[in-house]
C-alpha positions in Angstrom: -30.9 53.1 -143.4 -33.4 51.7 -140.5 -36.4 51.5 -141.9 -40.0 52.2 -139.9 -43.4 53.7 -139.4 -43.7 56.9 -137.8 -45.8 57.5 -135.3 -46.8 60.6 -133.3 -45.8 61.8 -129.5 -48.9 60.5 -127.9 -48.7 57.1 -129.8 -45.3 56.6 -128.7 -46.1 57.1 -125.0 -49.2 54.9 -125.0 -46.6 52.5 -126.4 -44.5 52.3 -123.3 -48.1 52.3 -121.4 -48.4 49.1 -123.3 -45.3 48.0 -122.3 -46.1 48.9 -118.5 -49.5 46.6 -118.5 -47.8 44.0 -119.8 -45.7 44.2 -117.1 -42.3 45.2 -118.0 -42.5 47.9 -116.2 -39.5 50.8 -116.4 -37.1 49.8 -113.4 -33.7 47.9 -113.7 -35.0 44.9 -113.6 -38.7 44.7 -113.3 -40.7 42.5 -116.0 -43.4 39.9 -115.7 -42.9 37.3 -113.3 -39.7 39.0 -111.8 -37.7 38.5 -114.9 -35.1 40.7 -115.9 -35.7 43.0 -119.2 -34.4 45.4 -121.1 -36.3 48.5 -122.4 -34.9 49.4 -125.6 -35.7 52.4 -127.5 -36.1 52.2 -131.0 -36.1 55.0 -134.2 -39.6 52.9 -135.7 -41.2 50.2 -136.2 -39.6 47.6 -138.1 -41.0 47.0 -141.9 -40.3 43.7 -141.3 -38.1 40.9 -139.0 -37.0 39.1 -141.8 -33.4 39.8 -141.4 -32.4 38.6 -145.1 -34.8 40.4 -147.1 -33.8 44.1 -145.8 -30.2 46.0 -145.5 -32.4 48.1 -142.9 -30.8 48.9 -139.7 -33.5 48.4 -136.7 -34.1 45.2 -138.4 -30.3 43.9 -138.3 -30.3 45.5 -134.5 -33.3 43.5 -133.3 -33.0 40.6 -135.9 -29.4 39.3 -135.1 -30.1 38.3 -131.8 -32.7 35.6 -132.9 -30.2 34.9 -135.9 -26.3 34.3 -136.5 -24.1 34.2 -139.7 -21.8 31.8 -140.6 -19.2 34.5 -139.9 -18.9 37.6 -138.4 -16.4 40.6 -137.2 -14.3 40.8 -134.5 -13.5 43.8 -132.4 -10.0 44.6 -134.4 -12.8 44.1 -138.2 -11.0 41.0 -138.7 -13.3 38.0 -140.2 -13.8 35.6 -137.0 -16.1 32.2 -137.6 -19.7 32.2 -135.7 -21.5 29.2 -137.1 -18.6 28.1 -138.5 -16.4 25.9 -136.5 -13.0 27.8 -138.3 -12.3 29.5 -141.3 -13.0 28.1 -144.5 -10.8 25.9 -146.5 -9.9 28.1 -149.5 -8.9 26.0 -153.1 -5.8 27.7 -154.4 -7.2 29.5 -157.3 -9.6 30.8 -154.6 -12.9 29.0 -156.4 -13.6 26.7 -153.5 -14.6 27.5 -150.2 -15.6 24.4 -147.6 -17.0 25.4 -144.7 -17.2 23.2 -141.9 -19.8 24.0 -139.3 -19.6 23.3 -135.8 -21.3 20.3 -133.6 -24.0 20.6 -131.3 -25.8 23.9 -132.0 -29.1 23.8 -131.8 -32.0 25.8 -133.4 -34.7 27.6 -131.4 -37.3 24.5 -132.5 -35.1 22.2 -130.4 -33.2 20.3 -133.3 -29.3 20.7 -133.7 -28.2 22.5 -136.8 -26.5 21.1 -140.0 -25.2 21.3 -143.8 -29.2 21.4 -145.4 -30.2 24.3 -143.4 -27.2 26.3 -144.1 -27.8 26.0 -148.0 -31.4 26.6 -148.3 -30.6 29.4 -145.8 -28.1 30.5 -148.0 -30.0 29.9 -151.0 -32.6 32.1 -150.1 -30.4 34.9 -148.9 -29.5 35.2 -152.6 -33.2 35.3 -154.0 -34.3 37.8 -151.5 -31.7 40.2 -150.3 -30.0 42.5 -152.5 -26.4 41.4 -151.3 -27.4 38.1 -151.7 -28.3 38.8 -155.0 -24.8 40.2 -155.9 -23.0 37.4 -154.2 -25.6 35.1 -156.3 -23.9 35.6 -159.8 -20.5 35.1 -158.2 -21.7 31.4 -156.9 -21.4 28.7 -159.5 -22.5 25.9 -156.7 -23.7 25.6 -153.0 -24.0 22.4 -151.9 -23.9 20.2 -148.7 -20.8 17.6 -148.2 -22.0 15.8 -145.2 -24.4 16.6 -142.0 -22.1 19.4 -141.0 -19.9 20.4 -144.3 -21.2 22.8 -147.0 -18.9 23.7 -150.3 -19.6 27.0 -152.1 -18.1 26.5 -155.6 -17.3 30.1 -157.6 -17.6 31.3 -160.8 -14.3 33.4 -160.0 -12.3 34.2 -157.5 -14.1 36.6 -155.2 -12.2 38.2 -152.3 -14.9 40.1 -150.3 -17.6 36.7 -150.3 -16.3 36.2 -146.0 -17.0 39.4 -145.3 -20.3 39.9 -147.1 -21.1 36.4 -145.4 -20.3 37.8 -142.6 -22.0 41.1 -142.9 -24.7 41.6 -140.1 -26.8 44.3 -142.0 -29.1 42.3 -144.7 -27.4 39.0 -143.1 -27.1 35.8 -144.8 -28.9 34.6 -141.7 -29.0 30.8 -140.8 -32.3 29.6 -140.4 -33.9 26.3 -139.8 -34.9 24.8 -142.8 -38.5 23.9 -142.6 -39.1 27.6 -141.3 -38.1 29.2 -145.2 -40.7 30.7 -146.8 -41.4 34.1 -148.5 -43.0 35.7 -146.6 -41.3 34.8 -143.2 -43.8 33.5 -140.9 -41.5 31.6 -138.3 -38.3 33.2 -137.0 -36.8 29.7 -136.3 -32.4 30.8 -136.0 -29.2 29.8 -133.8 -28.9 32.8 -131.5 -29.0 33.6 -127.8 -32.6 35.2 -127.9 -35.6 33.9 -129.8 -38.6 35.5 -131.0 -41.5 35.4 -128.8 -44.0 38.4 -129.8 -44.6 40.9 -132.1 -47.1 43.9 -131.0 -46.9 46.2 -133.9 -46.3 50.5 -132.6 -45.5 48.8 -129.2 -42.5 46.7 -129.2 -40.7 43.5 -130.2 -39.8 41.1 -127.3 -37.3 38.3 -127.4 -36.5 36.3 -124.7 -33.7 33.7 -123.6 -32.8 30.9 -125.6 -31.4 28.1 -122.6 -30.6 26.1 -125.3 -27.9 29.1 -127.0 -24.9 26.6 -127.5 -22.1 30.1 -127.4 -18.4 29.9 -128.9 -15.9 29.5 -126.3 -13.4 32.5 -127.4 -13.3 35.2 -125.3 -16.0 38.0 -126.6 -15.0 40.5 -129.1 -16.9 42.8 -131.2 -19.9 40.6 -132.5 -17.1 37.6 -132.3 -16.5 35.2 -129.7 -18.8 33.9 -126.6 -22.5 35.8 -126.5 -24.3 35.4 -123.1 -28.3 36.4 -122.7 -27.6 37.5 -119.2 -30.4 39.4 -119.5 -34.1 37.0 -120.0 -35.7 39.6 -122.6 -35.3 42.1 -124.7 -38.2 44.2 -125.7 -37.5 46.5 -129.0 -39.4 49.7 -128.3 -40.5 52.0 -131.4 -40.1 55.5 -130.7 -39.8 57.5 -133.8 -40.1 61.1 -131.8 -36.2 61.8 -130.8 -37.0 64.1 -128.2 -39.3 61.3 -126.9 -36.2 58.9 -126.4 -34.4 61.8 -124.9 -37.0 62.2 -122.3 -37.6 58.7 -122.0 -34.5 58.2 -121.2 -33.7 61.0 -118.7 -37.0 59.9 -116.9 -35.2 56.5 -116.6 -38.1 54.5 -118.8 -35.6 53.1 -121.2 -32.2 50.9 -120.4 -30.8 51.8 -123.6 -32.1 54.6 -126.1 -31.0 54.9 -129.9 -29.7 58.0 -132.5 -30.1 60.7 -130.0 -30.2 64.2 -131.3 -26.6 65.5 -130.7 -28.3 68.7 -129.9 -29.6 66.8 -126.8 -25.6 65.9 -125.9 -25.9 68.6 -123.1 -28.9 68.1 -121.0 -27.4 64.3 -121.4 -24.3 65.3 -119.3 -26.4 67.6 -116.8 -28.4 65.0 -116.1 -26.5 64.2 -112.7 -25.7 60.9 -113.4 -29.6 59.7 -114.0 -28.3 58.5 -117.5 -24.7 57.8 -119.8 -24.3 59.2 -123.0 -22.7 57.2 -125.5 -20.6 58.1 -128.8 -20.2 55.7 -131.1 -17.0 57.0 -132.8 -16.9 56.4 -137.0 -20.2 55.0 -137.0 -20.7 56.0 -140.7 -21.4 57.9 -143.6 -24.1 59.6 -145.3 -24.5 59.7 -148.7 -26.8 60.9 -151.4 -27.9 58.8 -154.3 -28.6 59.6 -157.7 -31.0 58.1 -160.1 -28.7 57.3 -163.4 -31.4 55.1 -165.0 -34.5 58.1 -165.6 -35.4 62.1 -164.9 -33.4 64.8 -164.8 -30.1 63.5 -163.4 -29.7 60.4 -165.7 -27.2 62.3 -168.0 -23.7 62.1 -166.0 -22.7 65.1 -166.9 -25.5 67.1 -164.7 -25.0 64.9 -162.4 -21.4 66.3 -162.3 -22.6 69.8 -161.9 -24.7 68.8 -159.0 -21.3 67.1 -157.3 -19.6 70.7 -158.1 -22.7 72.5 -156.8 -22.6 70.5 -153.1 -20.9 71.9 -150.3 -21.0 68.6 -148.2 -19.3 70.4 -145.0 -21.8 72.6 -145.0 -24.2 70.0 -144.9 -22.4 68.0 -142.4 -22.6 71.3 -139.9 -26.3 71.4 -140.8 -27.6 68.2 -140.3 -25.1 67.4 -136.9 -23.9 71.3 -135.4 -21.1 70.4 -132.7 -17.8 69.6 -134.5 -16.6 66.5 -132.3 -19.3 64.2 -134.9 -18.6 65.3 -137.8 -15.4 64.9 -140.6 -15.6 66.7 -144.0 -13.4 64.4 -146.0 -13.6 63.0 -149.7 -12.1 60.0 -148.8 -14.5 56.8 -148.2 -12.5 55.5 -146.3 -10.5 56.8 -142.8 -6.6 57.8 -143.4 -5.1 54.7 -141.6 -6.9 51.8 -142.7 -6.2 49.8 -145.4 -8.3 51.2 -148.4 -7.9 54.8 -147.5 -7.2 56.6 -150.7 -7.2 60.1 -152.3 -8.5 59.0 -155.6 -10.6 62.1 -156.8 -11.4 64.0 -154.1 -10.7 67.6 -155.5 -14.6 66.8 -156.3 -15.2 67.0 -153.0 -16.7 70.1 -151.2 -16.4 72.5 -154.6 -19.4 73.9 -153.3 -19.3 76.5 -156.3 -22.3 77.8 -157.3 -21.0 79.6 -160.7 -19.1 76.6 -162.1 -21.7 74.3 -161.6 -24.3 76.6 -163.5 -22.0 77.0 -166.2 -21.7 72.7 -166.5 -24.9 72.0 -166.1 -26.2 74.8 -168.9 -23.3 73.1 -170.9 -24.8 69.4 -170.1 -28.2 70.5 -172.0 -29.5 70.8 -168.3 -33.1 73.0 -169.1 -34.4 73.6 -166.0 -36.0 70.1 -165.6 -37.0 69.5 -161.6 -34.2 67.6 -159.1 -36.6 65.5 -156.7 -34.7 65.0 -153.4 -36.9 62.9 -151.7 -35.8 62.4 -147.7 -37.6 61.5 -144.5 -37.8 63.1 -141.2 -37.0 59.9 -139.2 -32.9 60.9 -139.4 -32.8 65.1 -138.6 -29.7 64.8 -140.2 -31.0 63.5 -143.0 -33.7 66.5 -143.3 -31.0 68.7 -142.1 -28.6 68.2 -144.6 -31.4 68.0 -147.1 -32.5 71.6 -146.8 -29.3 72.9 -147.1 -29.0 70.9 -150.1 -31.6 72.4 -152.2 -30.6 75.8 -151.2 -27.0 75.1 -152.7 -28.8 73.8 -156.0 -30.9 76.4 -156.2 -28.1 78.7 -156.1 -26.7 76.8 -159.2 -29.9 77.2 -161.2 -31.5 73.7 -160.7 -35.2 73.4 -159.5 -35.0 71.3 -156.7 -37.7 70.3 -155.1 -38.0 69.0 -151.5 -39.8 65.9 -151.6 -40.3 64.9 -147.6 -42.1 61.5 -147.1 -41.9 58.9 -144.0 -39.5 56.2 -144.0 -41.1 53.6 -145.0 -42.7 55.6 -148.1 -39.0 56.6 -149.4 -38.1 52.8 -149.1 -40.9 51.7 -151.8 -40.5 54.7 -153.6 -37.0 54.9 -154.5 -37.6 51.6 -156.1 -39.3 53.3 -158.8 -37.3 55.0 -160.9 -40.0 57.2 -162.0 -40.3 59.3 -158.5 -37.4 60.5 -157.1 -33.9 62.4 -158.7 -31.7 61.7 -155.4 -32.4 59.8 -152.0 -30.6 60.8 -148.8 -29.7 57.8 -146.4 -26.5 56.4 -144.2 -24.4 53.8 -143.8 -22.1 52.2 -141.0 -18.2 52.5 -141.7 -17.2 48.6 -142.5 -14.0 47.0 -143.6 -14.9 45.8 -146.8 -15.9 48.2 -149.4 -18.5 45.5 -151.5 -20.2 46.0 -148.1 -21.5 49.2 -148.6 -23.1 51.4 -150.0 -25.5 48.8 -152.1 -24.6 50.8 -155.3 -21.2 49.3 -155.8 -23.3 45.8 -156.8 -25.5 45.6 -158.9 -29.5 46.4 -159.1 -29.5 48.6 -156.0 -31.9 51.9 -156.3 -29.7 54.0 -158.7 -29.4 51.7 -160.8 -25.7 52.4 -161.6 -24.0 50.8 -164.3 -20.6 51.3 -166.7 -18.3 49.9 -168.1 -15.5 51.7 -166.0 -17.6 50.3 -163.2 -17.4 46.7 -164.1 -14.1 46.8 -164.9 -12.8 48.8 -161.8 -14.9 46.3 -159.3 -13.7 43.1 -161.1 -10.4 44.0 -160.5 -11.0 44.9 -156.8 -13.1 41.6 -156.2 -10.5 39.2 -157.4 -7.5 40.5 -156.4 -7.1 37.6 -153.4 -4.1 40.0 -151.8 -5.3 41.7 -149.4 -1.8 44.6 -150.0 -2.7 44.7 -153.1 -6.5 45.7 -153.2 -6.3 49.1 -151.1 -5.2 50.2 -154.3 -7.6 48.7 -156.6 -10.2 50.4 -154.4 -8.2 53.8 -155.3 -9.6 53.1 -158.5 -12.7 52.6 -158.2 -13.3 55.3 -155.7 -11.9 57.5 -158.6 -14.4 56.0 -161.2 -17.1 56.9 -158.1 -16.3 60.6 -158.6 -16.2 60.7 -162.1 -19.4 58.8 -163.0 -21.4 60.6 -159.5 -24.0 57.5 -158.8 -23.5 58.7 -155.4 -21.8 61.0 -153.3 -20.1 60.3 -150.1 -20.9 63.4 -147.6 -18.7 62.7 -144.7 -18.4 60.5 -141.8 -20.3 60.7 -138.2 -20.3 59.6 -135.0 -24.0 58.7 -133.7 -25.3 59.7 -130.1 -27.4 57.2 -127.8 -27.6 56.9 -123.9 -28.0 53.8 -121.7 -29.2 54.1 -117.6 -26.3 53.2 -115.2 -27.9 50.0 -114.6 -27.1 48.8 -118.2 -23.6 47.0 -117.6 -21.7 45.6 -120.5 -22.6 47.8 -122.9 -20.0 48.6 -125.7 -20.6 50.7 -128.6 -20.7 49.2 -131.6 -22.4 50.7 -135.5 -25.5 47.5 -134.5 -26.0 47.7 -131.0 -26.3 44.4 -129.5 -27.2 43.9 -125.5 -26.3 39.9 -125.2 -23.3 39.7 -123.0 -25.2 43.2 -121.0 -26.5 43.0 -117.5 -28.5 45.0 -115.3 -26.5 46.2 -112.2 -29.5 45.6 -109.3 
């Protein structure tokens, strides 16, 4: 889902050049003027750094270190308050949510927070992001209550508003008030590190807010105290992954980002000169399908297609070694509370004759099936290949549509280009979290009955016991209708140098409460 730019081996290099004149240098803690810095290898360049306008990876990773929700998720998933001084206050029929903020944190400009900035922050979350815009027909009211009290007033009971409040992909960022605008032009938020520059194919640098007024729980996942122990963070876009694996076996980078797994052993060769990192369950890809226009808009082809896949052999293609991969139907992991087997003998058919025989049945007639991918994932190219060969097999004429990131991002909003999109998401607790098709307007363009129906009951259901089985249904509904397919889950491979301390894996990789071991 990290959106970006991509740029060629030799621009990539004469980035970290850049970064070397400027005086950041590549040891553990050289930077100008003695400061210490982190060197941070990047997929891309970000599209943008406005945080709320984009569900875009690399812009949540560099993003929510300048900015903080009102919530956020501990190291257990369980909601924890950020910029909230507790959890809300909850009306009975679960309508009414006042939020009380806490005292004395201040804004990067120098002026403490309060009530206004969270609603027109909030506010504009819901014009410009597309989870915003889902929680927006929810909201009947947002309004202040005092200097540090804000009420959000719903249409209906809404269980999963915390969590997509909280949600640090697309985040209903707090901003300071007078910085709003649309465009962004100001990056004015709440968090440890503010925004200083912006050099575009050469990094991103943030540096230490002194004025970061922290939580005083102990740190857990993105909950709880966040220290800048470092003084600046410079976002480095290097779209090449063999570059980042060099880079970071040469020792330029503290931390580097989706490593090839292929890579994994050179990593552990490398006599201690840097750490691999797995980040277990870090998420899912998943292929969407456009329902709205071309070939696929007819649900039953689209249900040949799902019988055509065979999504472990696609797994195996686009990540090789067995220890980061699982083949399973199921969105979500046996063990947590919305694990569920609703529909899953659609899963992995992976039979060529049957799905022939639906689709001819369907009034399928030989129309094309654009897959439009990107090479900035392998995996996603990977898995894309192997793909259109299984179609092919079926009698569909797919055809491999291969564009840069940032190309697939504006195109799959026309409905006119593209038949199915590859991407990924991180593994969250919530299921309204992801993938952007279970809301409304999202590329796809999904909507049914059975859908409305199924989600409604899900989203106001306020018993938590009670809604792992609500999202059995709609997980079933998912397999029927095929707006998207759910190909597995992954674990993701990075590195950091030994100097990097702290460090904990996490699907956003954050580096406050990280130091660099002299």
């Amino acid at each position: 889902m990290t959106c970006g730019i991509r740029m060629h081996r030799r621009t990539a290099l004469s980035s970290l050049l850049a970064l070397g004149a400027a005086g950041a240098g590549f040891g553990p803690a050289a930077a100008q003027g003695g400061k210490s810095a982190l060197n941070l290898a990047m997929v891309a360049e970000p599209p943008t750094l406005d945080i709320q306008s984009t569900p875009a990876d690399l812009v949540c990773i560099i993003m929510q270190h300048v900015y903080e929700p009102l919530f956020t998720f501990d190291a257990k998933a369980a909601l924890v308050p950020m910029l909230a001084e507790a959890m809300p206050k909850i009306s009975a029929d679960g309508k009414l949510y006042t939020i009380t903020l806490r005292k004395g944190v201040m804004l990067h400009s120098g002026r403490e927070l309060n009530a206004d900035d969270v609603v027109a922050s909030l506010k504009r979350w819901m014009d410009v992001s597309p989870r915003g815009k889902s929680v927006a027909v929810q909201v009947a009211d947002l309004a202040a209550k005092g200097p540090l009290t804000v009420d959000i007033t719903l249409k209906n009971a809404y269980a999963p508003l915390l969590s997509q409040l909280a949600m640090a992909s697309g985040m209903a960022a707090i901003m300071a008030k007078e910085s709003l605008a649309q465009p962004l032009r100001e990056y004015v938020g709440t968090g440890p590190y503010k925004f200083k520059e912006r050099k575009p194919d050469q990094y991103v640098l943030l540096t230490r807010f002194d004025g970061y007024a922290a939580r005083k729980e102990a740190a857990s996942g993105y909950g709880g105290k966040r220290v800048a122990a470092v003084e600046e963070l410079r976002f480095v876009p290097v779209p090449n992954a063999n570059t980042r694996v060099e880079g970071a076996l040469a020792g330029q980078f503290h931390y580097a980002d989706l490593l090839p797994i292929e890579a994994l052993p050179r990593l552990e060769k490398a006599g201690g000169k840097v750490v691999p990192i797995m980040t277990p369950s870090f998420g899912f890809p998943y292929l969407v399908f456009n329902t709205k226009e071309g070939s696929l808009a007819h649900q039953p082809v689209r249900k040949a297609v799902q019988t055509a896949l065979g999504e472990g052999e696609m797994l195996a293609a686009g990540f090789g070694d067995t220890r980061f991969f699982v083949a399973e139907g199921n969105h979500f992991p046996k063990g947590t509370p919305f694990y569920s087997t609703a529909g899953i003998t659609a899963y992995n058919e992976r039979d060529a004759k049957k799905a022939k025989s639906q689709a001819e049945q369907a009034g399928y007639k030989g129309e094309p099936v654009r897959i439009l991918t990107s090479r900035q994932y392998d995996f996603h190219y990977n898995m894309a290949l192997i793909m259109a060969e299984q179609l092919k097999r079926a009698g569909f004429k797919a055809e491999l549509n291969v564009v840069e990131w940032a190309t697939l991002l504006q195109r799959r909003a026309d409905p006119k280009l593209w038949d199915i999109y590859i991407t990924h998401s991180g593994l969250f607790p919530e299921p309204m979290l992801s993938p952007p098709q279970l809301g409304d307007g999202a590329p796809g363009w999904w909507n049914s009955p059975a859908k409305q129906e199924a989600l409604a009951a899900l989203n106001q259901e306020p018993n938590p016991a009670k809604r792992g089985a609500l999202w059995g249904r709609v997980q079933q509904v998912v397999y029927d209708e095929v707006p998207y397919i759910q190909v597995g889950k992954f674990a993701s491979l990075s590195a950091r140098a030994p100097a990097l301390q702290g460090y904990t894996p996490y699907t956003y990789p954050f580096f406050w409460n990280t130091s660099l071991k002299s």
